[in-house]
LOLUMZA-585133 format. One record per residue: x, y, z of N, C-alpha, C in turn. Coordinates in steps of 0.1 Angstrom, whole numbers, padded with zeros to 4 digits, always signed. Example, Ala and Ser with C-alpha at 12.3 -4.5 7.8 and 13.67 -1.06 7.14 Angstrom:
// LOLUMZA-585133
+0132-0057+0078+0123-0045+0078+0132-0033+0078/+0128-0022+0071+0137-0011+0071+0129+0000+0079/
//
This chain:
// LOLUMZA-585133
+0007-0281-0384+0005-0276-0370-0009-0273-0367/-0014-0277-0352-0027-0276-0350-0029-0264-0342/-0034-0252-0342-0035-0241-0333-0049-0245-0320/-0042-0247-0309-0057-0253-0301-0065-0236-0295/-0074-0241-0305-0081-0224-0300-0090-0225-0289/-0094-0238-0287-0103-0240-0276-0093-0239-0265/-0080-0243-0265-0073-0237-0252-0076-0224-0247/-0068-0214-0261-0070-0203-0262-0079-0194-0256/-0093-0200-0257-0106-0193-0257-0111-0199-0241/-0106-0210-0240-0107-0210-0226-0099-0203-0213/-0089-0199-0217-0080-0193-0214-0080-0180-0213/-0084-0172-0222-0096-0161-0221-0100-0161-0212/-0116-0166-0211-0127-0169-0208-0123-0165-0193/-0109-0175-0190-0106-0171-0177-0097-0161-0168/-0094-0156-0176-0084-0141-0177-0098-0132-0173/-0111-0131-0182-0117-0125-0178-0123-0128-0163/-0124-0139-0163-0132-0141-0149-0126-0136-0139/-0109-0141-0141-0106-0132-0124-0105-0118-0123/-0102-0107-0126-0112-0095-0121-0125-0095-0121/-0133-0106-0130-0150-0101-0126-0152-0105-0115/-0146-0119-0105-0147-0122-0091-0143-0114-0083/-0126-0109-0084-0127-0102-0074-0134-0087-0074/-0138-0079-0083-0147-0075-0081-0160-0076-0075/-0164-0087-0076-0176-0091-0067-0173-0091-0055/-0162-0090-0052-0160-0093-0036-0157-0077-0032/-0161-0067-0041-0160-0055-0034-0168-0047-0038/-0172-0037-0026-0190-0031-0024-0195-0024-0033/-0211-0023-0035-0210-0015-0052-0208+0000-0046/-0200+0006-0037-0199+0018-0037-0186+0019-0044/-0177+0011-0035-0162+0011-0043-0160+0007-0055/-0170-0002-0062-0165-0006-0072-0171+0008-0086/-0183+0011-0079-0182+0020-0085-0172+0037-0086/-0170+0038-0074-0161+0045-0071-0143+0046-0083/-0141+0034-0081-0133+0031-0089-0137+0024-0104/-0145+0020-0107-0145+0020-0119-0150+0032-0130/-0149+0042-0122-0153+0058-0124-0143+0066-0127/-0135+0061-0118-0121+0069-0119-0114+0062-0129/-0116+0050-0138-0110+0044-0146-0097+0039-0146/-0097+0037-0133-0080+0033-0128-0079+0015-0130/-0092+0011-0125-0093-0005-0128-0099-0011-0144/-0088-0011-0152-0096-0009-0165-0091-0024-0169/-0102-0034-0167-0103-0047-0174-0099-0043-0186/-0106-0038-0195-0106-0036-0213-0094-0038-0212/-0080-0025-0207-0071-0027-0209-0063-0039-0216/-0065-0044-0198-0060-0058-0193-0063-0070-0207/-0073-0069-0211-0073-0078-0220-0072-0078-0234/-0070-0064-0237-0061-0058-0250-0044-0064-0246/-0040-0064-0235-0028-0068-0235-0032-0086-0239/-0039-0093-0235-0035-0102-0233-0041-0110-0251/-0046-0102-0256-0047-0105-0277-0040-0100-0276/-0031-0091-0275-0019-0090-0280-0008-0097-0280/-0006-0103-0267+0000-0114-0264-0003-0125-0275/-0012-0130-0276-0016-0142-0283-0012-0137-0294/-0018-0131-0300-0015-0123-0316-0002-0123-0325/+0004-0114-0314+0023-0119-0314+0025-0129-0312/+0020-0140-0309+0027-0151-0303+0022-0161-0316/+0009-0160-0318+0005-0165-0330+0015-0163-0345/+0015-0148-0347+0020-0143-0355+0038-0153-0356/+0044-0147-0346+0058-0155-0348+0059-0170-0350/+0047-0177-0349+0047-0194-0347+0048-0194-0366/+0035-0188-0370+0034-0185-0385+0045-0183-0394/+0054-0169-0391+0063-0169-0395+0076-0176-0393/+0078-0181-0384+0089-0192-0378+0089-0206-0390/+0073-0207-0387+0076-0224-0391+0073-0219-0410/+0064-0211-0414+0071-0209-0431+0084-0205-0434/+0091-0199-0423+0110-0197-0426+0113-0212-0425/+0109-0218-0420+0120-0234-0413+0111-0241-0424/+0102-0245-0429+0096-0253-0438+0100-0249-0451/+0104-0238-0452+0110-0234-0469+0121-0236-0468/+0130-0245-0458+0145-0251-0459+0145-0267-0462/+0143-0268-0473+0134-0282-0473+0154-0289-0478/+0163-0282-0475+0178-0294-0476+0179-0302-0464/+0170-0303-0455+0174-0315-0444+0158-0313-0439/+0150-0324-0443+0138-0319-0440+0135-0327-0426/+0142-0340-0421+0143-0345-0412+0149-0333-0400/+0156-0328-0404+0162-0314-0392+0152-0303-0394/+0146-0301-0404+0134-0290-0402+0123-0294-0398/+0115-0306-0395+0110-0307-0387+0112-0305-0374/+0121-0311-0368+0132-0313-0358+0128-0299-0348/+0137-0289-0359+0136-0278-0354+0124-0267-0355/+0114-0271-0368+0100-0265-0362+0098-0273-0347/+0094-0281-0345+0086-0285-0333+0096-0279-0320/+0106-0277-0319+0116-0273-0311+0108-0257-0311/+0107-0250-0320+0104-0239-0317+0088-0235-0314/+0080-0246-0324+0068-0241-0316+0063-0244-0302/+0071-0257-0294+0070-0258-0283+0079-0243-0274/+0085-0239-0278+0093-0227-0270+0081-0215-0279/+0078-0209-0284+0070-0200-0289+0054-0203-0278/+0050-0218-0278+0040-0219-0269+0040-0217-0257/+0052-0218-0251+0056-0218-0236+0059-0206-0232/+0070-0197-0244+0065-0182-0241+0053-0174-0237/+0044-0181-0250+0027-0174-0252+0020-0179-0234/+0019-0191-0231+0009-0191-0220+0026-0187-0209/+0034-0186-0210+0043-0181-0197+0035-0166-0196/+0036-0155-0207+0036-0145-0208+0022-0139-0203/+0007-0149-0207-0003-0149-0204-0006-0154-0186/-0002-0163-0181-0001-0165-0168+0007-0153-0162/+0015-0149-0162+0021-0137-0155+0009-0125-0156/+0000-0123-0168-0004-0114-0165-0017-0117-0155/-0018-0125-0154-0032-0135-0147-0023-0131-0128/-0013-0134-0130-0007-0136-0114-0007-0119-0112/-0004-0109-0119+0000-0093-0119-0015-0090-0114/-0026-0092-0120-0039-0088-0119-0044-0092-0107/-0041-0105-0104-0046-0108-0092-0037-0103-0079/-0024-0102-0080-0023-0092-0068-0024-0077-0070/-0023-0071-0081-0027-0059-0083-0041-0051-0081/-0046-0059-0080-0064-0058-0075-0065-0054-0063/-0063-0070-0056-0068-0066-0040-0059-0055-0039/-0044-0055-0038-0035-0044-0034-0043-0031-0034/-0047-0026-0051-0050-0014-0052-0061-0010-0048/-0075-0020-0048-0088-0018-0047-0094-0023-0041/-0087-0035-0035-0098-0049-0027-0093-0039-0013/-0086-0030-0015-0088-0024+0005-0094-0015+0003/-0107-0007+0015-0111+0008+0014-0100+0014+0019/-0089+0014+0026-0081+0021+0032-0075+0027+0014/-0070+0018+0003-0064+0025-0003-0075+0033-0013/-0086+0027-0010-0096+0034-0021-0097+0044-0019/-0099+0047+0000-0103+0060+0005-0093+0070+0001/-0080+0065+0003-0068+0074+0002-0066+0077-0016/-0069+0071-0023-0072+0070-0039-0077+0086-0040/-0091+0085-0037-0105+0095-0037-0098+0102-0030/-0095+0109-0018-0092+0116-0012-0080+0123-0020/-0071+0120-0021-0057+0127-0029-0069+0137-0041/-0075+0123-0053-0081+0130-0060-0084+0138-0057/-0096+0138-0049-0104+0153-0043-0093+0167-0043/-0087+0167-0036-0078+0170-0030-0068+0181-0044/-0068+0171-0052-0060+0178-0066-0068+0184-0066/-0085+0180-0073-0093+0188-0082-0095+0198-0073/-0099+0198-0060-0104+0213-0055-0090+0226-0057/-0083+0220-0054-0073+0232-0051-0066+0237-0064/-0069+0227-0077-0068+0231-0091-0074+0241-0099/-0084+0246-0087-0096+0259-0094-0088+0273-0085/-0096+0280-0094-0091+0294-0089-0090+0298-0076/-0105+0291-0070-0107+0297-0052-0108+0277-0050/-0106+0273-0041-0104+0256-0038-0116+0256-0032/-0121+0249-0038-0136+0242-0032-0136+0228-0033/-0139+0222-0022-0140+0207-0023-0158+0212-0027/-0159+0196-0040-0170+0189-0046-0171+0181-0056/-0180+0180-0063-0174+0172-0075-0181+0159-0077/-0176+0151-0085-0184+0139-0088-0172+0128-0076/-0158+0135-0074-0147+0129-0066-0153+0128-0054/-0152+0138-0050-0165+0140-0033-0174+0136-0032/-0181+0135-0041-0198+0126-0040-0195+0110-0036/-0179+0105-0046-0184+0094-0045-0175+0087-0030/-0166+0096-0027-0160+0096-0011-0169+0097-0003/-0183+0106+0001-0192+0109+0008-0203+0094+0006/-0203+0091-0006-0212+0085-0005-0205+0065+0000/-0186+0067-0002-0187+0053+0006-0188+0057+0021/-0185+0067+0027-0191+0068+0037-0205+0067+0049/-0213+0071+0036-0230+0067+0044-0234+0053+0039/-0226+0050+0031-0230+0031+0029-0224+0021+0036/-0213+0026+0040-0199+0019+0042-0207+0010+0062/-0199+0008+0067-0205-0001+0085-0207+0013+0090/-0209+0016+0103-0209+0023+0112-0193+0024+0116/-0186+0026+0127-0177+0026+0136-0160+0027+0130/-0155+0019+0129-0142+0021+0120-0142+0022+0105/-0149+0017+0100-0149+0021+0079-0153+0036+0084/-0171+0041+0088-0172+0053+0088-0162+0060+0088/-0156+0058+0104-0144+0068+0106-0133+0070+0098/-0127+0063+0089-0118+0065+0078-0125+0073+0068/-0132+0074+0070-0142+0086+0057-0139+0100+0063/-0147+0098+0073-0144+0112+0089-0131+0120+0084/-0121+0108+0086-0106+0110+0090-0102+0118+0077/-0102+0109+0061-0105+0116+0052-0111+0131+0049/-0122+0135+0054-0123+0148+0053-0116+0156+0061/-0112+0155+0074-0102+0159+0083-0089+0164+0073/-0083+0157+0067-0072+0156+0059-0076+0169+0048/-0084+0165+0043-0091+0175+0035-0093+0191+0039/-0102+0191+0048-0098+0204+0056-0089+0208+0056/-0080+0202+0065-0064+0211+0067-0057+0211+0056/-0059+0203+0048-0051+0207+0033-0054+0218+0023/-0068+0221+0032-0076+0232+0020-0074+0243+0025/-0075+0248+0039-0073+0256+0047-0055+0266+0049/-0044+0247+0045-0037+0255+0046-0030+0263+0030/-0039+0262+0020-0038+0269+0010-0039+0285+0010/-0024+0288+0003-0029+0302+0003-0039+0308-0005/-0049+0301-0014-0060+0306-0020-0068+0306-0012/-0073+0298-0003-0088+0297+0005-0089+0310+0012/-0100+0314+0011-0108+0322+0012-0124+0326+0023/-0121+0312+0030-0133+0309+0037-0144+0306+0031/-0146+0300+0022-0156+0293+0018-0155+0283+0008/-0151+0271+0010-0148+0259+0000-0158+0245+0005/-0162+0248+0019-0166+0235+0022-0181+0233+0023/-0185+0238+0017-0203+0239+0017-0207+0220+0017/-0204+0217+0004-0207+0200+0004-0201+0195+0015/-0190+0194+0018-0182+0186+0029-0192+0188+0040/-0192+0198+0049-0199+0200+0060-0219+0195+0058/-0220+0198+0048-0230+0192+0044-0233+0178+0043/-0224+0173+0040-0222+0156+0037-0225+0150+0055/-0209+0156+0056-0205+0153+0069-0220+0149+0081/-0227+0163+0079-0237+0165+0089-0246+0152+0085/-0251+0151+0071-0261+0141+0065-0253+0126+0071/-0239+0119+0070-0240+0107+0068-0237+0105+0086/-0234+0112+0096-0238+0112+0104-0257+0116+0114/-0261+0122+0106-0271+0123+0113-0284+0115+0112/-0285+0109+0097-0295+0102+0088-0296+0091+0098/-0284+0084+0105-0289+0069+0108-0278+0067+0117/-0279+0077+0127-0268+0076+0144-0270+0063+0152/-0258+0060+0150-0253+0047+0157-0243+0049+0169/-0242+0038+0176-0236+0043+0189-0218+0039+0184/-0220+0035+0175-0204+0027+0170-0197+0042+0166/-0205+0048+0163-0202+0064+0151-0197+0073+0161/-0197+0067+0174-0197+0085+0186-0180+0084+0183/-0171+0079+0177-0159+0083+0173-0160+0091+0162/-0164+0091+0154-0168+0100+0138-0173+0108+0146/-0182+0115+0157-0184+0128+0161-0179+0131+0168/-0169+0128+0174-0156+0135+0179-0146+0139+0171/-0142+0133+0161-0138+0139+0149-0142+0149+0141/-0153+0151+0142-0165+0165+0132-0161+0169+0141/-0162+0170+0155-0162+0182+0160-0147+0190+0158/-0135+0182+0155-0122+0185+0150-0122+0193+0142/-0127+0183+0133-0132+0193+0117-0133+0205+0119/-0145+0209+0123-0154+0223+0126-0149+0230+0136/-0142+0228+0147-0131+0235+0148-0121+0241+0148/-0115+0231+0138-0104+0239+0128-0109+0251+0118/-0122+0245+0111-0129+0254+0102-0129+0270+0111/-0140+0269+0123-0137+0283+0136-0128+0287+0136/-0118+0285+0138-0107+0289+0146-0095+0292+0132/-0100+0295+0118-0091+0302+0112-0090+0311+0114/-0079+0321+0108-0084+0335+0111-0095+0345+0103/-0096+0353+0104-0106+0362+0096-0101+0376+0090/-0096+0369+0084-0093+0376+0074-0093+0371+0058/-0107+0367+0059-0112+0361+0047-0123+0368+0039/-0126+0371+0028-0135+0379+0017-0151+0373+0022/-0149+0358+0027-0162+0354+0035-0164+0343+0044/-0176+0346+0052-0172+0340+0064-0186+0326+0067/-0181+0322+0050-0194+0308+0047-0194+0303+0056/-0180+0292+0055-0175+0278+0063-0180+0280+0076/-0179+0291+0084-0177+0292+0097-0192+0291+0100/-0195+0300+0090-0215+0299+0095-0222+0283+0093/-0214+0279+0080-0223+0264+0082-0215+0253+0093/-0200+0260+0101-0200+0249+0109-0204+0251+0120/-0210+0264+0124-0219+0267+0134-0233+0260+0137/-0240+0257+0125-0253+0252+0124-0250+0236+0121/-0235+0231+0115-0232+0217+0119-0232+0214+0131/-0225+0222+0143-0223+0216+0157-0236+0218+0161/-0248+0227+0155-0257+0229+0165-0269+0213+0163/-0269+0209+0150-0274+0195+0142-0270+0187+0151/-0254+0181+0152-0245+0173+0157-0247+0172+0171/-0248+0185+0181-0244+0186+0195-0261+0178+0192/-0272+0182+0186-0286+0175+0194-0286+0162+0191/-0283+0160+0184-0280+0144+0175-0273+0135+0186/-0267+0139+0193-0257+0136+0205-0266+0135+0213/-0272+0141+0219-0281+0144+0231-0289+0140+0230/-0299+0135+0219-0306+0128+0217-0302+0109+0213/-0295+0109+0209-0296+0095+0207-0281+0084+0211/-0275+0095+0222-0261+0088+0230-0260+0092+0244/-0265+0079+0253-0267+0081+0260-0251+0076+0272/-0237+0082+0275-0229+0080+0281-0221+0089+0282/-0211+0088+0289-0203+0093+0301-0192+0103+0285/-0190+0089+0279-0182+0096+0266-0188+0105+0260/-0200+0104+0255-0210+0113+0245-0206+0126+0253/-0210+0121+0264-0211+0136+0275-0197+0148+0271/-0191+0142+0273-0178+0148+0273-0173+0155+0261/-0179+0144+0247-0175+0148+0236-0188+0167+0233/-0197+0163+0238-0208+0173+0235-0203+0187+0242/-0201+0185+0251-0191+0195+0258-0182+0202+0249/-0174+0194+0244-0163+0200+0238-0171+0207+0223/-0184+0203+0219-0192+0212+0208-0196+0226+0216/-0201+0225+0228-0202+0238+0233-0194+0243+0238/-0176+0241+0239-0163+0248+0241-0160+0253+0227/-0164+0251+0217-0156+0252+0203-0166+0262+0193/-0176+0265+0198-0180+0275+0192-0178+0292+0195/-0170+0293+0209-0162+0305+0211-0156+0308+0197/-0146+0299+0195-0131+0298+0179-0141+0311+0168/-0151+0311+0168-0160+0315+0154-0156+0332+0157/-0156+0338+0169-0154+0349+0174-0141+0352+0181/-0130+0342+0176-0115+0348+0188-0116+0365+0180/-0113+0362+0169-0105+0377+0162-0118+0385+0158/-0131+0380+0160-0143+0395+0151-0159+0388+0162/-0162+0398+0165-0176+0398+0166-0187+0394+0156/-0184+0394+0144-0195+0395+0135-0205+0381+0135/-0200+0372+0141-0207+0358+0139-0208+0358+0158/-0216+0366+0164-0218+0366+0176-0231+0359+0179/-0241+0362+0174-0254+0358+0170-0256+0344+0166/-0246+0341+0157-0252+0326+0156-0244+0317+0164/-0233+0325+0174-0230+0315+0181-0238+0314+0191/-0245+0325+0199-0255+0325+0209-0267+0315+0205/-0273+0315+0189-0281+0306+0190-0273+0291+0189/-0265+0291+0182-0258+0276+0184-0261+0268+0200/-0257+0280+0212-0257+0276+0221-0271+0272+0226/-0278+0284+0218-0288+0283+0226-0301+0266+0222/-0301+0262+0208-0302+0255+0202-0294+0243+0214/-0284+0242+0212-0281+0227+0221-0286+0228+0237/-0286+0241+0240-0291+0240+0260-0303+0236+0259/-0314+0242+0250-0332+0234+0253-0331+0226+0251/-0323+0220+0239-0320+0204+0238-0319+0194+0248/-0308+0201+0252-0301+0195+0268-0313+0191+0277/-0315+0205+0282-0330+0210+0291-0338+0195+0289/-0344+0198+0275-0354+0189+0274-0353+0172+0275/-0337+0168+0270-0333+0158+0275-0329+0153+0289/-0331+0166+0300-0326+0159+0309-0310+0158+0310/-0308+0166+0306-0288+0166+0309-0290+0181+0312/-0290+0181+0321-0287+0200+0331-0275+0199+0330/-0264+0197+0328-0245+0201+0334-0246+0208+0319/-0252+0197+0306-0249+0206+0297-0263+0221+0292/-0270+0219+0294-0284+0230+0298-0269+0240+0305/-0263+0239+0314-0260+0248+0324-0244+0258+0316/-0239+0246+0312-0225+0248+0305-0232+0254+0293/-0240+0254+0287-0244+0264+0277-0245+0276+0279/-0255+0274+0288-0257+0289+0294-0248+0295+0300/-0236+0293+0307-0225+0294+0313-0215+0301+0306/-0217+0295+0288-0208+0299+0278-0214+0311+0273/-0228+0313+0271-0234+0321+0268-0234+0337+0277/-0230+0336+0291-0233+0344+0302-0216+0348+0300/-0207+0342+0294-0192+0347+0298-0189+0353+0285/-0198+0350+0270-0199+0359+0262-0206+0372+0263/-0217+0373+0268-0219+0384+0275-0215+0395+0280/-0205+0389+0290-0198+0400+0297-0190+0401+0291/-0184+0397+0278-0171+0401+0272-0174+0407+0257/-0185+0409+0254-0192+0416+0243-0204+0427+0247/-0199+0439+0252-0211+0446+0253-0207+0455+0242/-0219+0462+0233-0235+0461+0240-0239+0447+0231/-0251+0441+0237-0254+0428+0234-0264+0432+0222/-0265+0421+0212-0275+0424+0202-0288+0417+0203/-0297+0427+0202-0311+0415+0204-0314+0400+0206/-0311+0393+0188-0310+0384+0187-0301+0372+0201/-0291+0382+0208-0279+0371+0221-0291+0375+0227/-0293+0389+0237-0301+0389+0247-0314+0375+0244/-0321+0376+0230-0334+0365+0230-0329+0351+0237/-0317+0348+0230-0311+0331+0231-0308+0331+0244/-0302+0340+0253-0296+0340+0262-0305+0339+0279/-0319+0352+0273-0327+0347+0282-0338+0335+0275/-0337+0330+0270-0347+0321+0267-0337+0308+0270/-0328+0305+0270-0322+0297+0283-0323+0295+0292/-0324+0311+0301-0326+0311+0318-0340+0305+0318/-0355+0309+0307-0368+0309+0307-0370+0291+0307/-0357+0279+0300-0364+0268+0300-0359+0262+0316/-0349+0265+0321-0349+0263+0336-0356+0268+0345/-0361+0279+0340-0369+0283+0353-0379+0275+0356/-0388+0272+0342-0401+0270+0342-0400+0251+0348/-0388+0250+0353-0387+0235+0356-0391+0231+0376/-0391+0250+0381-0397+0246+0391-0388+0240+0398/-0383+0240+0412-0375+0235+0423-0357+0241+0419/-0350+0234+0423-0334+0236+0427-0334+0247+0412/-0339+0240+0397-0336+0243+0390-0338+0260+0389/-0352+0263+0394-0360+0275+0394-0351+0287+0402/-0343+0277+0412-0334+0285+0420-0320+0291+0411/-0315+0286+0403-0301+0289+0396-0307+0295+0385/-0320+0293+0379-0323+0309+0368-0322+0323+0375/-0332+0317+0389-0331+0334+0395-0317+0341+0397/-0307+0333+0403-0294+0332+0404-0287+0338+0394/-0290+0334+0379-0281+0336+0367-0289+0351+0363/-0304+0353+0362-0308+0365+0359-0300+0377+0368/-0301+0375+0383-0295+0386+0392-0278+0389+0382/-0271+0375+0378-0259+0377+0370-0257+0383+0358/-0272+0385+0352-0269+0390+0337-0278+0403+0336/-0285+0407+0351-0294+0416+0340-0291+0429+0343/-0276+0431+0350-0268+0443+0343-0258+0445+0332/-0261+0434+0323-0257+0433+0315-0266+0436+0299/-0279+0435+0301-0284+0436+0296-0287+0453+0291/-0290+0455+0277-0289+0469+0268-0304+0477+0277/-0313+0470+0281-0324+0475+0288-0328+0469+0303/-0341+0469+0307-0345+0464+0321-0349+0450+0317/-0346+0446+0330-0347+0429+0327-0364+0427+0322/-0372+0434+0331-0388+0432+0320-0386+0434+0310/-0382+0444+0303-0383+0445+0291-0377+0442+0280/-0365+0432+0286-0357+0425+0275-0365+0413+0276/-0369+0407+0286-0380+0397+0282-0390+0396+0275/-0396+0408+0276-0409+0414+0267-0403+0409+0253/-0384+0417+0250-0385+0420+0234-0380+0406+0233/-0373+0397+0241-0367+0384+0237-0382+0375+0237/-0388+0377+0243-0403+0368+0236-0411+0372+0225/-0407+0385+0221-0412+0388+0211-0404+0383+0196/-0390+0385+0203-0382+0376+0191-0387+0361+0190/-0386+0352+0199-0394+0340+0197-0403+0338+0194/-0412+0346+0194-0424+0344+0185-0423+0351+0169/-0417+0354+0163-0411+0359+0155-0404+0346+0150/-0396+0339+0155-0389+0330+0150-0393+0315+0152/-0405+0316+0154-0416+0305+0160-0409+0291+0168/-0398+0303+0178-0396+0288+0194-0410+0299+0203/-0422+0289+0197-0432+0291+0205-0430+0287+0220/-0430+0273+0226-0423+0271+0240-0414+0275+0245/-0403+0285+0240-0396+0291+0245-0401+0308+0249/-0410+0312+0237-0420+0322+0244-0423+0322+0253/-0436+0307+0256-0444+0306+0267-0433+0304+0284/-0420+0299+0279-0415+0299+0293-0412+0320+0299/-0408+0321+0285-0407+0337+0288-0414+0346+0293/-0428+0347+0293-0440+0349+0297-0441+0340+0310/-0440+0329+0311-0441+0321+0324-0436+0330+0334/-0419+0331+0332-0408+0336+0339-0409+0351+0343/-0420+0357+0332-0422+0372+0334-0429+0374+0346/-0442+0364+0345-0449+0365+0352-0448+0360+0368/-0437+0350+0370-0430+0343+0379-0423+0359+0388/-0415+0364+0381-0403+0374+0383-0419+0383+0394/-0426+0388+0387-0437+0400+0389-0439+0393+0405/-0440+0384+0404-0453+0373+0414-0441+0375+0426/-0428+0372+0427-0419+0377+0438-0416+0392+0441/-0419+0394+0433-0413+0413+0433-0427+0416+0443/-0441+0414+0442-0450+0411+0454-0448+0410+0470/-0443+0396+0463-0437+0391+0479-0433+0397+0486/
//
């Protein structure tokens, strides 16, 4: 009997090849992704398939020395060796092609889609965070979910990453361990693989963040700390200018809006995070201002003037943000010049002191916190206010 090893070896040769193709046909995030997680494990695959041969070798061996040491009908023992090593052959490559046809739809199935890769990674994540004492999403699982997201297209792949952390959130949130503070990397990520390289395809992915982050707001507080909420305050403040700078439509508009509706959630049940929502707001209105979108310049300040009156006494820090809003409209001269005077007559019995002198100390805070042009409108406006009190 001749053993054809060059079949054999060819036969290999090409067992290996079809996973090394279809792996090429998938991105080196995913492939890395998954070949991390050790779920796509070639080695395996071809430990089964020597073993296959091995056994199959093995039985040909012992078959035909059982039937050759019957040497009383040697005409019938040939007979019946070749009978058997043709059926022992046909087993071996049957057995070997099946695994060739299993791999190849088991690939794309599991891995050739990001949909299931994402959902792969995500579950993972998902175990490992909430498997620690307090649930923190991070890890080498999240790095490599985050990172198919900033490589991955703009527009629909992005957004299934988005969507993914969404999923995440609320699964972490609705844990009775969390604690308010698990999502430092997430929100972090989040902010980075949207902000690094804003595309007009992505203004769906930031309508989503802003889901995100206000789900994060709008838990309750009654939490040991109140991380998450502060870094998703300084996400929307990133996000809302990111928006206003580099999306220019009717949609953007709308969606930016709903960043300066959603940072109320931070304060339903506690004052303590009053301050950074005033600057949150105050941060997207000069934005506004400076871009030229007054409805949202106005709806900032709008949100900012109805916190006001629903939180006295006001703390430094709101009064600064709050008039250094009125100070970048004023200094714009015409219609605009007219609705600061309008909103100051609205706020400045609200104010802890006299309207000069909360100006005095809210430009003093700005220069302290070096919004130098927000000083000089302050000073402008002081000097403005003096110049009609004249009149």
């Amino acid at each position: 009997m001749e053993i054809p090893f060059d079949g054999l070896l060819t036969l290999l040769i090409f067992l290996v090849g079809i996973p090394a193709l279809i792996l090429q046909m998938i991105s080196a995030a995913e492939r890395r992704a998954v070949m991390k997680k050790g779920n796509l494990d070639v080695k395996a695959f071809l430990k089964k398939a020597s073993i296959v041969v091995i056994v199959g070798l093995t039985m040909q061996f012992v078959l035909v020395l059982t039937l050759e040491a019957d040497r009383l009908n040697i005409d019938k023992g040939k007979a019946v060796v070749e009978v058997v090593e043709q059926l022992v052959w046909i087993g071996l490559f049957g057995t070997l092609f099946y695994l060739v046809w299993q791999v190849s739809q088991d690939i794309p199935e599991q891995y050739g889609r990001r949909e299931k890769i994402i959902e792969k990674i995500t579950e993972d994540t998902k175990r490992e965070a909430t498997s620690k004492p307090l649930p923190r999403v991070g890890g080498e699982t999240f790095t490599d979910l985050a990172n198919l997201g900033k490589q991955c297209d703009p527009g629909h792949e992005r957004e299934m990453v988005v969507d993914a952390f969404k999923k995440l959130v609320l699964s972490i949130i609705a844990d009775e361990k969390y604690n308010g503070d698990s999502f430092e990397e997430l929100i972090e990520e989040l902010v980075h693989m949207l902000v690094s390289n804003p595309e007009p395809k992505d203004l769906c992915c930031y309508d989503t963040a802003i889901k995100i982050l206000a789900v994060i707001l709008s838990t309750n507080n009654d939490f040991n700390s109140d991380g998450d909420k502060r870094r998703a305050l300084h996400a929307i403040s990133k996000l809302g200018r990111t928006l206003l700078e580099h999306f220019k439509s009717v949609e953007a508009d709308n969606i930016i809006l709903d960043y300066v509706d959603s940072v109320e959630f931070a304060i339903l049940d506690s004052v303590g995070l009053l301050t950074e929502v005033s600057q949150t707001l105050f941060q997207i209105g000069i934005c506004a201002s400076d871009a030229g979108q007054d409805f949202i310049a106005v709806a900032a300040l709008d949100k900012v003037t109805v916190l006001a009156e629903n939180h006295q006494p006001l703390p430094e820090e709101f009064v600064a943000d709050m008039l250094g809003l009125v100070a970048h409209l004023w200094v714009m001269d015409g219609s605009r010049q007219g609705f600061a005077v309008q909103k100051l007559e609205e706020v400045k019995g609200l104010l802890p002191q006299g309207l000069t002198q909360s100006i005095v100390d809210a430009r003093a805070h700005c220069l302290r916190t070096m919004y130098f042009d927000t000083a000089d409108n302050l000073e402008a406006m002081k000097k403005g206010l003096r110049s009609r009190k004249k009149k």
